[in-house]
Structure formats: C-alpha cells, structure tokens
N, CA, C and O atoms as a MOPAC input file, in Angstrom:
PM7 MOZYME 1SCF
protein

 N    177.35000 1  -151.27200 1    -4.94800 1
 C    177.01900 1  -152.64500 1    -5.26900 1
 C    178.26600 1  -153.50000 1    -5.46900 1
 O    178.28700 1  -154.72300 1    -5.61300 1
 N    179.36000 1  -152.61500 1    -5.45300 1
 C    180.38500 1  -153.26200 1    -5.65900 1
 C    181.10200 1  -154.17500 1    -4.34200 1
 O    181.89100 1  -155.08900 1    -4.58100 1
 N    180.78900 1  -153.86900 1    -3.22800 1
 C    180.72100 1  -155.17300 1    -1.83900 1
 C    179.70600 1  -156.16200 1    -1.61400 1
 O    178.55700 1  -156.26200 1    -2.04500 1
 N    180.25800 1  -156.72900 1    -0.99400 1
 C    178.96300 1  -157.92300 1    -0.61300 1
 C    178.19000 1  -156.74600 1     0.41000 1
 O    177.12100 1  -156.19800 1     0.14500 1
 N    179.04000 1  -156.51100 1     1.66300 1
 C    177.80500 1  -155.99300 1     2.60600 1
 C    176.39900 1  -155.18600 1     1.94600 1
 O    175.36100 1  -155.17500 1     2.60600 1
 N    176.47000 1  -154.54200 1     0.63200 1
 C    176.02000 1  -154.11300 1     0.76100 1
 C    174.06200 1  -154.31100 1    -0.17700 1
 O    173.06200 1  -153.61900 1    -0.36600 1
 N    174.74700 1  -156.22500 1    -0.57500 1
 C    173.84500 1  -157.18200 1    -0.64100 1
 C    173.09400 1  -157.92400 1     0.23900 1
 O    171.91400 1  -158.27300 1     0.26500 1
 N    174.46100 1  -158.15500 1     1.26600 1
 C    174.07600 1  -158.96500 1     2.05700 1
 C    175.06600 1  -158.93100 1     3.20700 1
 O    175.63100 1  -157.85300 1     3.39300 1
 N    175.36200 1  -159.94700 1     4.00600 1
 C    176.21600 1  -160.03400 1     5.48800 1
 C    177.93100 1  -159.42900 1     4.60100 1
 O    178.25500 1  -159.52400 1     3.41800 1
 N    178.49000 1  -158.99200 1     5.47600 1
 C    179.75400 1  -158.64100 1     5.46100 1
 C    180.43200 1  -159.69300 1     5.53200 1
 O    180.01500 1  -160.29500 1     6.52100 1
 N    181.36000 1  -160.34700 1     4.97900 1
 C    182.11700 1  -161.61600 1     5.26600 1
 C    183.25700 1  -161.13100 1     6.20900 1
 O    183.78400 1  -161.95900 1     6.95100 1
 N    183.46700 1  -160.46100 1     6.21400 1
 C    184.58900 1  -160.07000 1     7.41200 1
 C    183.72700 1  -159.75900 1     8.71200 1
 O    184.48100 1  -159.23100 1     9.52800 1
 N    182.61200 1  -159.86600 1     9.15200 1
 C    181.98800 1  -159.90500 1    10.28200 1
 C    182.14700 1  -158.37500 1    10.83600 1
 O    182.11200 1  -158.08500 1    12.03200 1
 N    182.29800 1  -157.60000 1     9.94300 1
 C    182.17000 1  -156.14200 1    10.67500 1
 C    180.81800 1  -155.45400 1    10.63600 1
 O    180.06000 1  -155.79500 1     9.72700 1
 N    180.35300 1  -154.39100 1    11.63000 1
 C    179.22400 1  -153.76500 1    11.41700 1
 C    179.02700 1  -153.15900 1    10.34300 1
 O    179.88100 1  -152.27400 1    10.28400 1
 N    178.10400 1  -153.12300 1     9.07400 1
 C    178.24700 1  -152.05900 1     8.34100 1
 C    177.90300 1  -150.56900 1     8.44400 1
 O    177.98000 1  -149.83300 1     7.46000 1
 N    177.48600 1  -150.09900 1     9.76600 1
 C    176.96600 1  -148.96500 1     9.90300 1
 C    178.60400 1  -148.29200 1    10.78200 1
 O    178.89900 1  -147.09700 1    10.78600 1
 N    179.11600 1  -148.96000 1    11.18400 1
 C    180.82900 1  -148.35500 1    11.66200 1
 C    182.03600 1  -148.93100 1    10.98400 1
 O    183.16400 1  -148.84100 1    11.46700 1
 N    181.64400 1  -149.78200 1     9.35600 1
 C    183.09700 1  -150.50400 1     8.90700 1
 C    183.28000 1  -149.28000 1     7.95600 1
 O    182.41700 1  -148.67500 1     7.32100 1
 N    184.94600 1  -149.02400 1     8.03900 1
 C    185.63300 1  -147.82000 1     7.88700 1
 C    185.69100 1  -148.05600 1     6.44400 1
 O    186.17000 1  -147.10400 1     5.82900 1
 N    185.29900 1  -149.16500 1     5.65400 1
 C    185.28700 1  -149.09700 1     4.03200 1
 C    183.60600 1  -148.58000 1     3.33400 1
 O    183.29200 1  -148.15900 1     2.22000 1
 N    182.88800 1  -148.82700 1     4.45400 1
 C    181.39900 1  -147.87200 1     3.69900 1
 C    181.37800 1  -146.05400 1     3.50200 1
 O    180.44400 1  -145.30500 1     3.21500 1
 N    182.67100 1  -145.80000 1     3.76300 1
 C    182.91800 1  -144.82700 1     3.35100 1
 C    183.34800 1  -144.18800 1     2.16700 1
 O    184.41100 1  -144.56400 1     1.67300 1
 N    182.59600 1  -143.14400 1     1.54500 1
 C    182.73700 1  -143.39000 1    -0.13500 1
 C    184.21700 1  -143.63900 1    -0.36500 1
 O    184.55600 1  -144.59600 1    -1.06100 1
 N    185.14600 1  -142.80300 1     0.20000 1
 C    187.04600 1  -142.41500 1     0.29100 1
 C    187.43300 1  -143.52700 1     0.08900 1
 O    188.38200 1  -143.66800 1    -0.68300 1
 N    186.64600 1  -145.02200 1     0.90100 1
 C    187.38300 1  -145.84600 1     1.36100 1
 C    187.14100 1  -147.13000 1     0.38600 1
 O    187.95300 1  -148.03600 1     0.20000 1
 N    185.44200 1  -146.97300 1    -0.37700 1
 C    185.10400 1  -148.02500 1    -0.74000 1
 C    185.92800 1  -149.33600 1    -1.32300 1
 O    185.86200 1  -150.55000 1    -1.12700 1
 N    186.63500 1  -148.57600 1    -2.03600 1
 C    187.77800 1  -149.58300 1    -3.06500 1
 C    188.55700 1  -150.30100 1    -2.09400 1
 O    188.92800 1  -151.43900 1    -2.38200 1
 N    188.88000 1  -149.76000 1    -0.90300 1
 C    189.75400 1  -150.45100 1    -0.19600 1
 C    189.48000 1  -151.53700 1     0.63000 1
 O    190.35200 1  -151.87600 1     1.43000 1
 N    188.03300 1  -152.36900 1     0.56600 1
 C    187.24600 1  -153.18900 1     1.17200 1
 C    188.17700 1  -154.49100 1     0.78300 1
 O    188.55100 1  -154.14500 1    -0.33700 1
 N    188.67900 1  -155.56100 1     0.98100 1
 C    189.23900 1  -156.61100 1     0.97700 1
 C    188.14900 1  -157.30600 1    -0.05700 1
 O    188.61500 1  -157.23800 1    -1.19500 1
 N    187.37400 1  -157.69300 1    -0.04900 1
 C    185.55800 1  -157.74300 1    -0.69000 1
 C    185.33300 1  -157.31100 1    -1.59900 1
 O    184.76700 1  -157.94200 1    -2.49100 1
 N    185.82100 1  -155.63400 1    -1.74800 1
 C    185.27300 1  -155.39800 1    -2.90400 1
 C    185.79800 1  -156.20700 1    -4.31800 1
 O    186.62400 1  -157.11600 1    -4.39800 1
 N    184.92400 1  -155.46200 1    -5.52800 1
 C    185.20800 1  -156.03900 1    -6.92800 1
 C    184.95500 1  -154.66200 1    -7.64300 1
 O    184.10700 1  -153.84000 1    -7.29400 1
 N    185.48800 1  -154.58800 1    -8.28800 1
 C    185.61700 1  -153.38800 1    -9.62600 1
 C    184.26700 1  -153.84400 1   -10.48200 1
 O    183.87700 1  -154.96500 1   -10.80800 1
 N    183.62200 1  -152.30800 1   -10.75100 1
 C    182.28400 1  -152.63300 1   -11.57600 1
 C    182.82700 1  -153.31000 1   -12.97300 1
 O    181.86700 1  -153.71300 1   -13.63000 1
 N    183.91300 1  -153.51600 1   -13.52700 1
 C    184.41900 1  -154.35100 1   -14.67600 1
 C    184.06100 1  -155.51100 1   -14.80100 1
 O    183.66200 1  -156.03800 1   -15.84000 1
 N    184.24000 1  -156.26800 1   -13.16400 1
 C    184.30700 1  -157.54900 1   -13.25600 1
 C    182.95000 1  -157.42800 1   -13.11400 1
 O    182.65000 1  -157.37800 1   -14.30600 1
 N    181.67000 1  -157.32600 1   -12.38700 1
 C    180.51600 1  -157.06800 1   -12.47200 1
 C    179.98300 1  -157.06600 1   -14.08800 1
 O    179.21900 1  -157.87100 1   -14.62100 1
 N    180.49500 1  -156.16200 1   -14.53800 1
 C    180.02500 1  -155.96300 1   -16.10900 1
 C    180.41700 1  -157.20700 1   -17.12600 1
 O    179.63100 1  -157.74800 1   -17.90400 1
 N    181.74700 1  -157.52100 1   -16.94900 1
 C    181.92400 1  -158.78100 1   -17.97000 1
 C    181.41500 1  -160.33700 1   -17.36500 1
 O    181.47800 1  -161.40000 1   -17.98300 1
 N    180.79000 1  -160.07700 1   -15.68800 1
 C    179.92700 1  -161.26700 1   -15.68900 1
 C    178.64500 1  -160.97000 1   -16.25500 1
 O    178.34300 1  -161.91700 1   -16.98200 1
 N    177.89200 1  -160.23100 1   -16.25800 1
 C    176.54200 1  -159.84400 1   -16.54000 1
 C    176.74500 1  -160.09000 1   -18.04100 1
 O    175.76300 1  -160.65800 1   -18.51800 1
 N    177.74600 1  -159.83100 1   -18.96300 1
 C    177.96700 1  -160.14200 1   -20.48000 1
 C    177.61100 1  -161.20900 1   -20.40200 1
 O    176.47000 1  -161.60300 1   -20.64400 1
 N    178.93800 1  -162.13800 1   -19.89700 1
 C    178.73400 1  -163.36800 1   -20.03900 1
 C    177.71500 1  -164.20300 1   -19.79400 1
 O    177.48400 1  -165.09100 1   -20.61400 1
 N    176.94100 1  -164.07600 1   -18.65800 1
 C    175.99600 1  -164.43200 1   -18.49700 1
 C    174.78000 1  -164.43700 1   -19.49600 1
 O    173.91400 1  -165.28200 1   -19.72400 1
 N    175.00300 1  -163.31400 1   -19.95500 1
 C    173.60300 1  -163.52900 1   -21.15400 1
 C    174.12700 1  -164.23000 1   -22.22600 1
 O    173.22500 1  -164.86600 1   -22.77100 1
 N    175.33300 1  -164.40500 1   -22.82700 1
 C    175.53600 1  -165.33000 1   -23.70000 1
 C    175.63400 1  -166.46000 1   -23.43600 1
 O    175.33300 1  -167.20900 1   -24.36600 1
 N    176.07100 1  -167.12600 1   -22.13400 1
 C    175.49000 1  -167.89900 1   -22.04400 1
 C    174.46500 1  -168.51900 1   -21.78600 1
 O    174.54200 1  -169.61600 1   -21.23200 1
 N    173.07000 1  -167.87200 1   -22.18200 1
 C    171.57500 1  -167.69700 1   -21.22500 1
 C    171.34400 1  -167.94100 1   -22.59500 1
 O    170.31000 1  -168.60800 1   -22.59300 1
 N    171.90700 1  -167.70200 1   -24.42000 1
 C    171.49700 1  -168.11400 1   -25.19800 1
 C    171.29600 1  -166.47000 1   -26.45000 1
 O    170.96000 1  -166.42600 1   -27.63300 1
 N    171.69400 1  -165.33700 1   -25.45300 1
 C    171.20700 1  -163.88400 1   -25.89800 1
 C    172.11800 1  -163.74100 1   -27.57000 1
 O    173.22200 1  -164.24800 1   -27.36800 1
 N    172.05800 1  -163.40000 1   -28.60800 1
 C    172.88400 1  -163.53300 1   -29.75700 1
 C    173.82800 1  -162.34300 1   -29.05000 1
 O    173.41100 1  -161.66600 1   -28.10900 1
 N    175.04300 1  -162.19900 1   -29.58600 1
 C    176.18600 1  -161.18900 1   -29.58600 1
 C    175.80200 1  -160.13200 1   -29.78600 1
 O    175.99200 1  -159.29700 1   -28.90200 1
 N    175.26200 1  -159.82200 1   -30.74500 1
 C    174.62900 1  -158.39900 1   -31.75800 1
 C    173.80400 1  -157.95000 1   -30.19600 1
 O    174.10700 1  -157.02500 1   -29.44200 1
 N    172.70400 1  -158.94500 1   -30.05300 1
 C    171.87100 1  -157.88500 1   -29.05600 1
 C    172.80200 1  -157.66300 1   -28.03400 1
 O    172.54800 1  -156.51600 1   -27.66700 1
 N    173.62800 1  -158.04000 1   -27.43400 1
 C    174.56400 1  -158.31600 1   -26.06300 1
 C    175.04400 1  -156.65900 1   -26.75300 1
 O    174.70300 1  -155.60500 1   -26.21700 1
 N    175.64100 1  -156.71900 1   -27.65400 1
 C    176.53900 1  -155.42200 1   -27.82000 1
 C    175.64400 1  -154.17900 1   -27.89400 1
 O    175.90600 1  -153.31900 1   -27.05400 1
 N    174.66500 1  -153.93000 1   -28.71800 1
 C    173.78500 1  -153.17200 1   -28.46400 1
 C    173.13400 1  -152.85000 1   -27.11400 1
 O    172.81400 1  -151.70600 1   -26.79300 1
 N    172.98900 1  -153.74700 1   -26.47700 1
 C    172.41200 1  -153.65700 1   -25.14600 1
 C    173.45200 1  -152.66300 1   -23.81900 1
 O    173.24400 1  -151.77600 1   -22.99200 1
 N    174.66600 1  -153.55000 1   -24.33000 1
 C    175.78800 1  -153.39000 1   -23.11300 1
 C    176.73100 1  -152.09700 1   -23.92900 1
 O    177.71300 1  -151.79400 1   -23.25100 1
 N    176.62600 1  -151.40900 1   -25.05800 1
 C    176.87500 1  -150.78600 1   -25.55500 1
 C    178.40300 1  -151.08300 1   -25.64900 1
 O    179.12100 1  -150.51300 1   -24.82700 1
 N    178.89200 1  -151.79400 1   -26.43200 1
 C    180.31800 1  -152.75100 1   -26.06500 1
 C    180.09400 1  -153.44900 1   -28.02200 1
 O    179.16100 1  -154.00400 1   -28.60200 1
 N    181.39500 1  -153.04700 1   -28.41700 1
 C    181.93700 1  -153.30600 1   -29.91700 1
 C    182.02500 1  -154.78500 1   -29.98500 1
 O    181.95200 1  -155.50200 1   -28.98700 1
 N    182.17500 1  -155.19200 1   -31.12700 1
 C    182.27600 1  -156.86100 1   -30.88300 1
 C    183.78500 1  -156.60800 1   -30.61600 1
 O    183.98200 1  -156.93000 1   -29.44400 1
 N    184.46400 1  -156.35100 1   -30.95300 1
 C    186.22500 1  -156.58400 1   -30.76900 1
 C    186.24700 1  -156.40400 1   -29.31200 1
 O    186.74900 1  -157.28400 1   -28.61300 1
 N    185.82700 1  -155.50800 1   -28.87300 1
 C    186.05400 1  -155.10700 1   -27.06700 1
 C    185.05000 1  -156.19100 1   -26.32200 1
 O    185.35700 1  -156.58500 1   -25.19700 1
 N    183.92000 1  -156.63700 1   -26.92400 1
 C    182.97600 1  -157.91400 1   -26.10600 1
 C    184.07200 1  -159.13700 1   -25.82800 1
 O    184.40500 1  -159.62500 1   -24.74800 1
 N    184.54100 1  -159.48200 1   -27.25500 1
 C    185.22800 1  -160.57100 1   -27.60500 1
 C    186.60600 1  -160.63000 1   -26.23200 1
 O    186.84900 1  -161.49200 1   -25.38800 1
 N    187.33100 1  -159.16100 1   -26.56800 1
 C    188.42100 1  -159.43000 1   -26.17400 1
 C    188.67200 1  -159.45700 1   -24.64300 1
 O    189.53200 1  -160.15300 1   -24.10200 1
 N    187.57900 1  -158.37900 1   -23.83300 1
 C    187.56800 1  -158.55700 1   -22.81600 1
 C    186.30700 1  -158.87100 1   -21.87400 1
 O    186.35800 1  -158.61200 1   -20.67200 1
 N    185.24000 1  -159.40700 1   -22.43600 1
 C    184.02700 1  -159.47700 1   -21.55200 1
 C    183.74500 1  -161.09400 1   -21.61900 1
 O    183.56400 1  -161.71300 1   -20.57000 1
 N    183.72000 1  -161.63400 1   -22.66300 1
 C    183.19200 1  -163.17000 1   -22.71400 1
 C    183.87700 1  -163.26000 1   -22.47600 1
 O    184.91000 1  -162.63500 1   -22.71800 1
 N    183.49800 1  -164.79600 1   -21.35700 1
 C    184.21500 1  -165.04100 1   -20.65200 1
 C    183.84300 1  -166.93700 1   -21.03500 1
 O    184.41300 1  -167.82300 1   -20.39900 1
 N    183.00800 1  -167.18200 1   -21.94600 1
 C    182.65200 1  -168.54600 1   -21.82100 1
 C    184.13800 1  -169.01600 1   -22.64700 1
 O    184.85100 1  -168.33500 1   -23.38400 1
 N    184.27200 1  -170.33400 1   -22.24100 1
 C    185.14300 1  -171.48200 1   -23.03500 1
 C    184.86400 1  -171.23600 1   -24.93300 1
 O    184.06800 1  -170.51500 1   -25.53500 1
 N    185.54900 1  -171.85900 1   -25.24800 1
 C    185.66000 1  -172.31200 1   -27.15900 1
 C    185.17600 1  -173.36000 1   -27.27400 1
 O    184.87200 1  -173.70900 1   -28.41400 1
 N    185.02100 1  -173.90300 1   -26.59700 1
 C    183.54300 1  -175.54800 1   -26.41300 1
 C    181.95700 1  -174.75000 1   -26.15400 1
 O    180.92200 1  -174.98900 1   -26.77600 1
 N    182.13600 1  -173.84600 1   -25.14800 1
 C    180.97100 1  -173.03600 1   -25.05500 1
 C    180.56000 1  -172.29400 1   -26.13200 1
 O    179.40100 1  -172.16500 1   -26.52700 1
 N    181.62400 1  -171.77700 1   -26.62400 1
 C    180.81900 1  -171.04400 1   -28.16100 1
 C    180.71700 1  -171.67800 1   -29.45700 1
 O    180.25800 1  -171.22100 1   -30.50300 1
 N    181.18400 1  -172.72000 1   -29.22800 1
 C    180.66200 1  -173.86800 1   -30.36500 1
 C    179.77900 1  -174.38400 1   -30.29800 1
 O    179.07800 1  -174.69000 1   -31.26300 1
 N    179.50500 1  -174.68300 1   -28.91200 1
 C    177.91000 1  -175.11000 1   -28.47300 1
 C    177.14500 1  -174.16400 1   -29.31700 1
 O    176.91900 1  -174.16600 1   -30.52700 1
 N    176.90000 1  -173.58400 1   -28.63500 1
 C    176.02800 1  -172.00400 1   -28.76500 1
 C    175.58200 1  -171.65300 1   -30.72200 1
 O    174.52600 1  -171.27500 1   -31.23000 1
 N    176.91800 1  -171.99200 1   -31.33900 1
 C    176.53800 1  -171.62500 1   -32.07900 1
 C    175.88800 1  -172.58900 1   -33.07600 1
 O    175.25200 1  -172.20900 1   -34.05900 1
 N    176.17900 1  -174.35800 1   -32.61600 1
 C    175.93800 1  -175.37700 1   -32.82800 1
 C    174.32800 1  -175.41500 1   -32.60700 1
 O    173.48800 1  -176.15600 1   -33.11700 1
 N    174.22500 1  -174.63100 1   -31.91300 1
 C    172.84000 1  -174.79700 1   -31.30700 1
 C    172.07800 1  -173.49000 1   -31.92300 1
 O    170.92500 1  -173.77300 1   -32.24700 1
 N    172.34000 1  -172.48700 1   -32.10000 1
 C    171.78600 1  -171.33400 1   -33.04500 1
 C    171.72300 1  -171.85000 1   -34.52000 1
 O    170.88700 1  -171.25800 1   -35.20400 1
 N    172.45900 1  -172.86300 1   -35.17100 1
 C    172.10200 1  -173.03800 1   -36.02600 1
 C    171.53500 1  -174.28300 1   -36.46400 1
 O    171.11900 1  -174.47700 1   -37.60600 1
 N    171.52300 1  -175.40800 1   -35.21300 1
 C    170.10800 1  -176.23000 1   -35.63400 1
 C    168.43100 1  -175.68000 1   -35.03900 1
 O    167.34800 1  -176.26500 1   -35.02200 1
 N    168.70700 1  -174.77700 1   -34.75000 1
 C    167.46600 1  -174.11600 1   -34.59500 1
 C    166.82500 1  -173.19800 1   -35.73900 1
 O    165.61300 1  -172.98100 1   -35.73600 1
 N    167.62100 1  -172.69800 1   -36.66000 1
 C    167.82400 1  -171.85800 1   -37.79400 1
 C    167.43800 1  -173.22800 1   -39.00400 1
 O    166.69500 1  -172.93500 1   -39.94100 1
 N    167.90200 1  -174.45900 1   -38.91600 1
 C    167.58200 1  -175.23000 1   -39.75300 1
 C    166.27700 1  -175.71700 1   -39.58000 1
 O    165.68300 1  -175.92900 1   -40.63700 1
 N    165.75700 1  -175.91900 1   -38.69700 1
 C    164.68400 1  -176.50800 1   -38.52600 1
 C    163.35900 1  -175.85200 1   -37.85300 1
 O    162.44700 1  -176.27400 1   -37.14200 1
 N    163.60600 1  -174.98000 1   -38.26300 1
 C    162.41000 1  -173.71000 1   -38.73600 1
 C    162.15400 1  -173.01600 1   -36.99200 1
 O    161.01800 1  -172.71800 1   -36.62400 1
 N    163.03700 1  -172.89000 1   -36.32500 1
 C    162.81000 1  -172.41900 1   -34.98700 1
 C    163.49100 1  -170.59200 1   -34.60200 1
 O    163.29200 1  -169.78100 1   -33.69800 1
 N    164.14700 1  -170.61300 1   -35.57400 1
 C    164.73000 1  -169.67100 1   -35.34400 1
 C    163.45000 1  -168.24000 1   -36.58300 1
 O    162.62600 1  -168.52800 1   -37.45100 1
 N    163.75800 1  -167.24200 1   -36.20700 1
 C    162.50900 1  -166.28600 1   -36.82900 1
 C    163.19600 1  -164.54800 1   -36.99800 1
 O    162.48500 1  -163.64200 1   -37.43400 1

C-alpha cells in the first residue's frame, strides 16, 4: 500500500504486472513509494483533525502522547488551539458527555 500503483495508475506510466519495483526486493526502491511512517502520521493527523480527542488517537494508534506529539501530529498551533477552543465550548455548553 505503500505505492500509488498499487491504488491506482502508476505515475511513471509503467506496466504494473512487468515494473521491476512490484517486486517485494525492490519495493522501497519505487521513486513513488512512501514509508508506512508517513502513512501512519497522516492517518494520526487526520483524525485529530476530524475532531478525535488525543487520548482516543493514542489508544487507538497505540502511540504515547510524547511520541504522538513529537512525531505524528502534524496539524499547526492555530490548529490545536482551534480544536481545543472548540472542545471546550462544547464542554461549556452542555454538548460535550
């Protein structure tokens, strides 16, 4: 999952049934590819910014707050002020449970 081809079209226009990187040996060496890391600290980020609290994010993604913090969120310091600006007028005004 770590190439495109193997979502969708190859951006380098090669066949995927003869390109010499669908080979397990070779995978990493795809121009395309991405390391399941970067995969993983978008999928973090993404749920925090989707609104998910931290606590469940870490439990879920099995990831410490110090190691979430330091290397997975990826939102801005305007973004987590939002967020939390917004977790806690929801908490005031009886929305939060």
């Amino acid at each position: 999952m770590t190439q495109p081809c193997f979502v969708g079209e190859c951006p380098h226009d090669e066949d995927p049934d003869i390109c010499e990187y669908r080979h397990y040996e070779n995978l990493a060496n795809c121009p395309s590819s991405r390391s399941p890391h970067t995969i993983r600290r978008g999928s973090i980020t993404h749920h925090l910014r989707r609104g998910a609290p931290q606590v469940v994010v870490e439990g879920r993604c099995n990831v410490s707050a110090d190691v979430l913090e330091k290397h997975y969120d990826e939102r801005s310091d305007r973004e987590k002020m939002e967020a939390r600006r917004e977790w806690l007028d929801d908490a005031f005004h009886g929305d939060y449970q």
